[in-house]
C-alpha positions in Angstrom: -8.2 2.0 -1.6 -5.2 2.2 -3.7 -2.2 -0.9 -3.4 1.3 -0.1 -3.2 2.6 -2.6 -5.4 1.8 -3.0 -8.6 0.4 -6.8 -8.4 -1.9 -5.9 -6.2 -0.1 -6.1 -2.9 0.2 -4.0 0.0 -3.2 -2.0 -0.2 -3.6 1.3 1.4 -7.1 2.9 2.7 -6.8 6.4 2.6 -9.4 8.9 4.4 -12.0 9.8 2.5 -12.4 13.4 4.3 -8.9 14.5 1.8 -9.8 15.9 -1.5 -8.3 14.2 -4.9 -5.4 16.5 -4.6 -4.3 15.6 -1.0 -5.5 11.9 -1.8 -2.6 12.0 -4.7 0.0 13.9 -2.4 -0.7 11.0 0.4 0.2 8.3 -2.4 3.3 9.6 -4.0 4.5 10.2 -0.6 3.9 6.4 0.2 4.9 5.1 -3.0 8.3 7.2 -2.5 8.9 5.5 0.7 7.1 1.8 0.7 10.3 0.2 1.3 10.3 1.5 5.2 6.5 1.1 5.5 6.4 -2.1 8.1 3.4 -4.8 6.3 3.9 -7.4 8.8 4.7 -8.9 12.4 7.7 -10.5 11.3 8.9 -7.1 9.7 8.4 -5.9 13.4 11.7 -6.7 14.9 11.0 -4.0 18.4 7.4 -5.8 19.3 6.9 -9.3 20.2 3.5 -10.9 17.6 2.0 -11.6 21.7 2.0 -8.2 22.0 0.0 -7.2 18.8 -2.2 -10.4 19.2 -4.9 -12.2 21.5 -6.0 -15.5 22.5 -9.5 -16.5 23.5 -9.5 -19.5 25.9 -12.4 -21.8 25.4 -13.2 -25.8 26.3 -12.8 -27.9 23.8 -16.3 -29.0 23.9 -18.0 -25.1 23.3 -20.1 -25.5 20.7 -20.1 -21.6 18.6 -23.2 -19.8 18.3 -24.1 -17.7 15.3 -25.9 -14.5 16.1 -27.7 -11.9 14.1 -26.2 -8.9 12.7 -26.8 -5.9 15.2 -28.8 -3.0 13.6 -26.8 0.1 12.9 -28.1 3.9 14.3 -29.5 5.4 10.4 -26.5 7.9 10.3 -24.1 4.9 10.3 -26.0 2.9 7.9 -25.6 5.7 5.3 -21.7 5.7 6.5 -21.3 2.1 6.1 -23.1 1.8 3.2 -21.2 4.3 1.4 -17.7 3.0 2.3 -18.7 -0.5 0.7 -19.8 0.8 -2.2 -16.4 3.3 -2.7 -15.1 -0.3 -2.6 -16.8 -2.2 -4.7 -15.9 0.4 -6.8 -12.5 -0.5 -6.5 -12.5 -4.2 -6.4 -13.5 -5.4 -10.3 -16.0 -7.7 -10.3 -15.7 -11.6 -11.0 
């Protein structure tokens, strides 16, 4: 994960299948053009927020229930498992 702007703003997650090289290409490219890159609903003028967003109808009396994590298949453990830790790579610690 890189961020566009400089204070931290606008991150970017960027496939982790590219090599360094296309990684840096990929980055530039969005760097160059971050002023038409669209961060937001409001910066959507064409599609109306309903569109891009859902509502889930409940009484006002349901009480939420917590449930367990669900285990993942061994092959997307490993996945998982390495995507948070090219993270908290990324994120400094405190």
């Amino acid at each position: 994960m890189f961020f566009l702007e400089e204070n931290g703003e606008k991150p970017i997650i960027i496939s982790n299948h590219l090599s360094k090289e296309e990684q840096q290409k990929v980055i530039e490219v969005l760097k160059a053009n971050k002023e038409v890159i669209e961060r937001t609903f409001v910066d959507l003028k064409c599609i109306s927020p309903s569109y891009c967003m859902h509502k889930i109808h409940m009484d006002k009396d349901f009480k939420l229930v917590a449930q367990p994590p669900r285990p993942l298949n061994p092959s997307m453990k490993e996945v998982v498992r390495k995507e948070v830790q090219k993270l908290l790579e990324v994120v400094p610690a405190g």
